[in-house]
N, C-alpha and C positions, 0 to 999 in steps of 0.2 A: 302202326304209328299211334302213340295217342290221342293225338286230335282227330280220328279219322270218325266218320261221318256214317251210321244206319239211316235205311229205309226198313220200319217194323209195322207200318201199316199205309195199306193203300183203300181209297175209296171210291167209288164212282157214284154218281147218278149219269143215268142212260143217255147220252147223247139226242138228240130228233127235235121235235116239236108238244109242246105239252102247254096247251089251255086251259087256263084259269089257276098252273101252277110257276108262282116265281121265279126268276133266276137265283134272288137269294135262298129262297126253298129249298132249291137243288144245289145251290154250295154246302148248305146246313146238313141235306140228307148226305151227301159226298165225305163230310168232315165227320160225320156221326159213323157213316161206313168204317171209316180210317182208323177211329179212335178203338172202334169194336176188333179189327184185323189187331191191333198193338195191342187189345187187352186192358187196353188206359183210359182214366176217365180225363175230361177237357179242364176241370182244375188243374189237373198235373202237368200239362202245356204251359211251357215257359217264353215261347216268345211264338209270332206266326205273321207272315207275310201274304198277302194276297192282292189278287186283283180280277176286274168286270170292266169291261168296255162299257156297256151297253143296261145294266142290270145294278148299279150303286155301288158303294161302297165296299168292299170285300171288309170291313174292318165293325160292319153291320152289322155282320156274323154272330159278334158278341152276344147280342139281345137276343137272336138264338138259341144258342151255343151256353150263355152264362156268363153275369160280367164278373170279371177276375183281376180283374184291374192290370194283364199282361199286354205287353208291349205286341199294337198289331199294326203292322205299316203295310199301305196302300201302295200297290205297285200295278205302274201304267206301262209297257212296252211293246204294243201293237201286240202281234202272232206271239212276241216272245216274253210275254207278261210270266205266264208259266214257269218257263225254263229262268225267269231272271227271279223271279217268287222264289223259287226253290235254293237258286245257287245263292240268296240272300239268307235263308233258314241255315244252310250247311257253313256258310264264311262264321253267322251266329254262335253256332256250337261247335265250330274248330274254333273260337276266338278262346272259350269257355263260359262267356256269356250265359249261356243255357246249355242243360242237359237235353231238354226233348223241346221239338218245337214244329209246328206245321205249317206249308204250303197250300194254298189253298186258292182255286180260280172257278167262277161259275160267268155264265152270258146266259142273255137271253135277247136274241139280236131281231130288230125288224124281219117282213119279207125282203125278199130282195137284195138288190147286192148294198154292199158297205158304200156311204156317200161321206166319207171325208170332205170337211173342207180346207182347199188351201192354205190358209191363212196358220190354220190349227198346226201346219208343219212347216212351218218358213216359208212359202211359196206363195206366189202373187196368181193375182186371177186365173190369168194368162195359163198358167199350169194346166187350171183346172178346165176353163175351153177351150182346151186343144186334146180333152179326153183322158188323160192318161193319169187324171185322179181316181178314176176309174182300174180298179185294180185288174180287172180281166181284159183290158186294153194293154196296158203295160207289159203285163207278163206273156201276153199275143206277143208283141214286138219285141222284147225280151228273148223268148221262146223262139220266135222266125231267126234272130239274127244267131243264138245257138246251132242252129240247126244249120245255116247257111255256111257257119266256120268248121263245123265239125261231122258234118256228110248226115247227118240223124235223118232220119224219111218219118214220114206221119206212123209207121208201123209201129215204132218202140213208142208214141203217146198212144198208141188204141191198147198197146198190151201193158202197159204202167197203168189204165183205166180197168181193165180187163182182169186182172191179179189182184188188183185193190175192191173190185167188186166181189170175187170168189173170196176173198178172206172177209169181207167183211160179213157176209153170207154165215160167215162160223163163228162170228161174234155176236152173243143176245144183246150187248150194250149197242152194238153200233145201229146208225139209222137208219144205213140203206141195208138192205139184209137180201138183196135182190140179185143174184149172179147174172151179168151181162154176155152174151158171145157179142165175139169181134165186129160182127157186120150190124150189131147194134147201135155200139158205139162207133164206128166208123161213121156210118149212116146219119148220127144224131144232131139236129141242127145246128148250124154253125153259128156261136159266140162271137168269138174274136179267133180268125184263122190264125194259124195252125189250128186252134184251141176248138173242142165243139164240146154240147151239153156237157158229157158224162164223165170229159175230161177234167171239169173244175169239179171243185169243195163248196161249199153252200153256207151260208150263216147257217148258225145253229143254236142250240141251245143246249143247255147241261153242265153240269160240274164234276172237281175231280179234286181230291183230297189225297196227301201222304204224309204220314206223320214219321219223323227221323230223330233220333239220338245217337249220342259220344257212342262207338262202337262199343267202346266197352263194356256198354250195360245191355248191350243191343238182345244179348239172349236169355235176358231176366222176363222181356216182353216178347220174344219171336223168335219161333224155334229155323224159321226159315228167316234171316234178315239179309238182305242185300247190301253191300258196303257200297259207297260211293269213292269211287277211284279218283274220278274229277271231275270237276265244275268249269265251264268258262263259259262267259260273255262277251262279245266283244262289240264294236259297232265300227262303222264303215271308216273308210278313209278317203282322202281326197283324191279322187281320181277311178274310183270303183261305181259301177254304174248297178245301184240299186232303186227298191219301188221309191218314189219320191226325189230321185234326182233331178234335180233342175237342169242338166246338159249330159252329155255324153265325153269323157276327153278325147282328146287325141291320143294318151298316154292313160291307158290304164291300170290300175295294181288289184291287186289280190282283193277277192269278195270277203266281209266280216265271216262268213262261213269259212272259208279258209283260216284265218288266223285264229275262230275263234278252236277251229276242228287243233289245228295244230298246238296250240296252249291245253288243250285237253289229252291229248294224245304224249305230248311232252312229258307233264306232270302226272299222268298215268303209268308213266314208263313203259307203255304197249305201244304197237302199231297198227294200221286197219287192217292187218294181217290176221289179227289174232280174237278178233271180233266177230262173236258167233250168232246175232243176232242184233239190227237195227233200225230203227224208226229216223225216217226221213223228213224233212216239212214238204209235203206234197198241198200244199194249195193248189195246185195242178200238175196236172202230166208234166209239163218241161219243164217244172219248179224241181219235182224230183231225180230228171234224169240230170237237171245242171248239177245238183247235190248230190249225187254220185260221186262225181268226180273231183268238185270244189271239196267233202269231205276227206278225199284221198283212197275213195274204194275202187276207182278204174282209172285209167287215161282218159281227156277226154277222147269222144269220139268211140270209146269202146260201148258204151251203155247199149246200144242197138245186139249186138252179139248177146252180151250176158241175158237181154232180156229175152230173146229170142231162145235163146239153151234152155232158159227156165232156172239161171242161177240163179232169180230173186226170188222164187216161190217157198213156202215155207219148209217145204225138203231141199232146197237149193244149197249151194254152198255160200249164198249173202243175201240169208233170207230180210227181206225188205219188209214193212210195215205190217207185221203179220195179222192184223187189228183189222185192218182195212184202209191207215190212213186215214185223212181228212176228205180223204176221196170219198171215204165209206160211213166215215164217222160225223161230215160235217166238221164245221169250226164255231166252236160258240170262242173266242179271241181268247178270255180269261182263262177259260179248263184244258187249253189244246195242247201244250205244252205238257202240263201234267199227266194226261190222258196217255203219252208217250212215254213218261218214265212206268207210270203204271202198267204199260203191257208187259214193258222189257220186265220189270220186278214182276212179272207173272210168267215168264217165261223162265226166268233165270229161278225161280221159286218150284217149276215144273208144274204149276199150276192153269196152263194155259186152254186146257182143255183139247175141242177139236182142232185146233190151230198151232197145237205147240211143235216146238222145234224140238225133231228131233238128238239124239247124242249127245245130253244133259248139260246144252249151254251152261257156258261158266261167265263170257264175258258180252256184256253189250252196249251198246251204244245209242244215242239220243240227238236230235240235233232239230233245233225249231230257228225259225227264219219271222222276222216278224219289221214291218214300216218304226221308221226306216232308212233301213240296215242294219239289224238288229238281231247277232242269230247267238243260239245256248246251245251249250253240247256240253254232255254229262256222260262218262262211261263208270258201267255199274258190274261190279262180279258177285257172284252169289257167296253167298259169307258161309 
């Protein structure tokens, strides 16, 4: 088609912890990465979207970067800053707006866990002293009452922790690079039950840059470019019980992961059949095994088998987060998103190194979950 949409460079800076360097620092060195993969200098960037929780302005960059006087909007979506960054750069250059234009998220987040306050999402005190502004609260009780409708034992969350640590062991960007056995993470103090230490994701810090254009020009810059199949965002509905819900119904409908997986899937004209490679939003164990299913890649209830066979490992037949996830890689909120389209664009590129998938994926898939209700999925074939 002609409006169809490249990925011709991707960038990183290292996910972890790093004193006395910015979070803007690390979107800048992430963007500079991107620009050097595409071969393009940052004048030639026609439009760019980004966003920081935690870390300013994404639109800062400029003083950076160079001011060029190009249109750079600031995009806030919890976990799904990234994935909504991006699918904003692509609607840009399918409109014809611009030829080339970048996504762009960096954080650099406190210790500790994230302290939203109520107010900031619709919700009254009340919310927040009953705990459950608290994100590792939520997704405990979330995660329990998953488990309670659909038979899952604590075994598929130690081996969802467990796989995300061996992969991320094979990635130099990720933070934790530490491979855990089972009776490690079984063992590890208990969070929010089900939930224990090594089962959650961690603020983080770092950033993550991709620069995209009109397909058509895509191999002037990149001899490997990745097309983008589709983009969707969606957000919740009335009756879907996400982080920040004020009640639970009686009657409930479909998670925005669901619709948003299915608008994607739709307008790709594929099905999770045919998907050889996928990132998950794992903010925790039972975040990814609900995203399984809500994505459309098992029934529920099957996630405990597949994970158990070792379907999800990176020889599997649904190799899952091969990166390490957010389990391995941390969440700095701004780059997490991105950080996901960039492994798949490394795998589907065969550039993955020790992690890559093998029998030269062609199609993959992306999907981030962010407060709230708020999830992106992007499916990408190698061009």
């Amino acid at each position: 088609m002609s409006n169809d949409v490249a990925i011709i460079g991707v960038g990183m800076h290292r996910f972890g912890r790093f004193d006395g360097v910015s979070g803007r620092a690390q979107g800048a060195h992430a963007v500079r990465e991107a620009l050097k993969d595409a071969g393009i200098t940052w004048d030639q960037v026609q439009v760019a979207y980004g966003g920081s929780q935690d870390a300013g302005n994404a639109d800062a960059l400029a003083s950076d970067l160079g001011l060029t006087g190009l249109p750079f909007v600031n995009v806030a979506n919890g976990c799904a800053t990234g994935g909504s960054s991006l699918a904003a750069v692509i609607a840009a250059i399918r409109s014809g707006s611009a030829d080339i234009g970048v996504a762009v998220g960096f954080d650099k987040h406190p210790r500790g866990a994230f302290n939203p306050l109520p107010k900031d999402w619709g919700l009254e005190d009340w919310y927040g002293e009953t705990g459950l502004m608290l994100t590792t609260q939520f997704f405990a009780m979330k995660t329990r009452r998953y488990m309670h409708e659909y038979g899952i034992t604590d075994d598929a969350l130690i081996r969802v922790a467990q796989r995300a640590s061996r992969n991320g062991a094979l990635n130099p960007k990720a933070w934790r690079r530490q491979e855990l056995d089972y009776e490690q993470i079984a063992e590890s103090s208990a969070v929010s039950l089900p939930l224990r230490k090594f089962m959650f994701c961690n603020p983080a810090e770092g950033g993550a840059a991709i620069v995209l254009c009109a397909a058509r020009l895509a191999k002037k810059y990149q001899a490997n470019p990745v097309i983008i199949r589709s983009a969707a965002v969606r957000s919740r509905h009335h009756g879907s019980f996400e982080v920040f819900s004020p009640a639970l119904m009686a009657q409930q409908v479909s998670a925005p992961t669901v619709t948003a997986s299915r608008a994607a899937f739709e307008e790709a004209g594929v099905g999770p059949e045919d998907i050889d490679v996928l990132q998950l939003q794992d903010t925790d164990s039972g975040s990814e095994i609900i995203h399984m299913a809500e994505n459309g890649f098992c029934e529920h209830g099957d996630q405990e088998s597949l994970l158990r066979e070792g379907a999800t490992e990176i020889n599997g037949r649904l190799p899952i987060n091969t990166d390490g996830g957010c389990l391995a890689n941390g969440e700095p909120v701004g780059a997490s998103g991105l950080r996901q389209v960039i492994e798949i664009s490394l795998q589907l590129r065969n550039q993955a190194g020790a992690r890559q998938v093998p029998n030269n994926p062609r199609l993959g898939f992306t999907h981030v979950y962010g407060a709230p209700g708020v999830s992106g999925v992007t499916i990408l074939e190698r061009g």
